[in-house]
C-alpha angles and dihedrals in degrees: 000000000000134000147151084271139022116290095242091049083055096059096038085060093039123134135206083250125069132168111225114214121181099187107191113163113208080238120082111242135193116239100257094041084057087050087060104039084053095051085050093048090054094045095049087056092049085056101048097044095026093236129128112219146209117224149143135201147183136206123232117198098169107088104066090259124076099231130158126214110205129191128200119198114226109251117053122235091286081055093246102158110235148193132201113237115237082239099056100044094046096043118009094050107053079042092058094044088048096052094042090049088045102050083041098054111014122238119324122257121246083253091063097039086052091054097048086049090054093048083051081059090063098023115139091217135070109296140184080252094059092047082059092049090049098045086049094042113124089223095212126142102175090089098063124335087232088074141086094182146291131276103243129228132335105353113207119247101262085047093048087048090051092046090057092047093057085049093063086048089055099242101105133042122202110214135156095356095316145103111220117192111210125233123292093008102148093050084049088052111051080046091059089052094039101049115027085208103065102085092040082057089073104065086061086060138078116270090248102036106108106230108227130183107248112247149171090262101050089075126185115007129172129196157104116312093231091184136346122205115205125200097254110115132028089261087069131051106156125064106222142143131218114224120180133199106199100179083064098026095231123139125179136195106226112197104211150179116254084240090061105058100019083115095048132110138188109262093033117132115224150171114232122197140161147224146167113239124224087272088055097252123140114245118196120205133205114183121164109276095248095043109086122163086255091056092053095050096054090049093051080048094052095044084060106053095258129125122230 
């Protein structure tokens, strides 16, 4: 571990709140090369938000790409709690990451460029390859219910590459000299980039259960929690849990807070909803299946003497 104080002055300092970075440059870098591009990274966001913070990182060089996971601890060294805005984390940091690579080690060579584009092919995230598949897509359901649409005619061969990489992730079947694209395919996808958890969640569900992200749209939901991850270890980074409905053969994969499901087990049954708050957040809630409102209100009634 490094950071900008001891370790033990870190935990000693520690909140309930921590912000989770996983920084992994396209470039492979040695270990000391990813120390200073981390410090730099840090110091590019102090400077941006006018905050100090307190962090720590490690590096990891044992999974065949260089790659640093950095935490910084909620308050900042004045001990002003903080959050990160949606913006700046989508935008301002890979920008930041971009520049400070770029001024390191100068622009990268064709060679370089050519080799990103080829991990794209096979990328499990949302790609440019998968917004030509969707603006192509023969949006037609009559053939089987399972399907979007097919993929017409003669795909090239980075789109046939890419095509065969969304069939091994389940999201794309190849019949009678056609690729079809299942329903909601793209919405699976960018959930597979966005939690490294979604496609392990499969294997907790029936076989013919469909696996959805879990949205404001979907609404109220009730079913059996089937798993729940929880963020304690670098193989998770999301905190989630899997709940199946196997009378409609419908599963979801509900990205929570710790609070939320800290009473949970796997094999309760719940009802899950959802609302925005009054600062326009979404607030998912999990209550047990048999206790309503409703259900709460008539017991507090009943412990005090009073009929329903």
């Amino acid at each position: 571990l490094f950071g900008n104080i001891p370790l033990d002055e870190y935990k000693s300092k520690m909140t309930g709140r921590h912000f989770k970075w996983i920084l992994s440059p396209e470039t492979q870098l040695s270990s000391d090369e990813l120390k200073a591009f981390t410090r730099l990274f840090v110091q590019r966001m102090e400077q941006q938000t006018g905050r100090t913070y307190d962090w720590q990182a490690a590096v990891h060089t044992d999974t065949g790409h260089n790659h640093v996971h950095l935490v910084i601890n909620g308050k900042d060294v004045d001990g002003n709690a903080f959050r990160f805005a949606p913006g700046f984390i989508k935008s301002f940091a890979r920008e930041n990451a971009q520049e400070i690579l770029t001024q390191c080690y100068g622009e990268r060579t064709r060679e370089q460029i050519e080799a990103a584009k080829n991990r794209r092919l096979t990328a499990s995230r949302f790609t440019e390859y998968d917004e030509t598949i969707s603006e192509c897509l023969i949006r037609d359901t009559s053939v089987d219910e399972r399907y979007e649409g097919f993929f017409p005619g003669r795909a090239s061969d980075e789109i046939k590459i890419r095509l065969e990489h969304l069939k091994t992730l389940e999201l794309a079947d190849y019949t009678d000299g056609r690729y079809y694209l299942k329903k909601d395919w793209e919405a699976s996808l960018r959930a597979i980039g966005r939690y490294n958890t979604y496609l392990d969640a499969k294997k907790y569900i029936g076989m013919y259960s469909r696996l959805q992200l879990y949205t404001s749209d979907t609404g109220l939901i009730t079913g059996t929690i089937k798993h729940i991850y929880s963020m304690n270890d670098e193989d998770v980074w999301t905190n989630a849990v899997v709940i199946e409905n196997e009378k409609t053969r419908r599963a979801f994969y509900v990205p929570l807070s710790v609070q939320t499901f800290r009473k949970f087990k796997a094999g309760m049954e719940v009802r899950l909803d959802c609302a925005y708050n009054q600062k326009g957040k979404l607030v998912v809630k999990m209550t047990p299946k048999h206790t309503t409102s409703g259900d709460r209100r008539m017991q507090h009634r009943q412990k005090g003497g009073l009929e329903y």
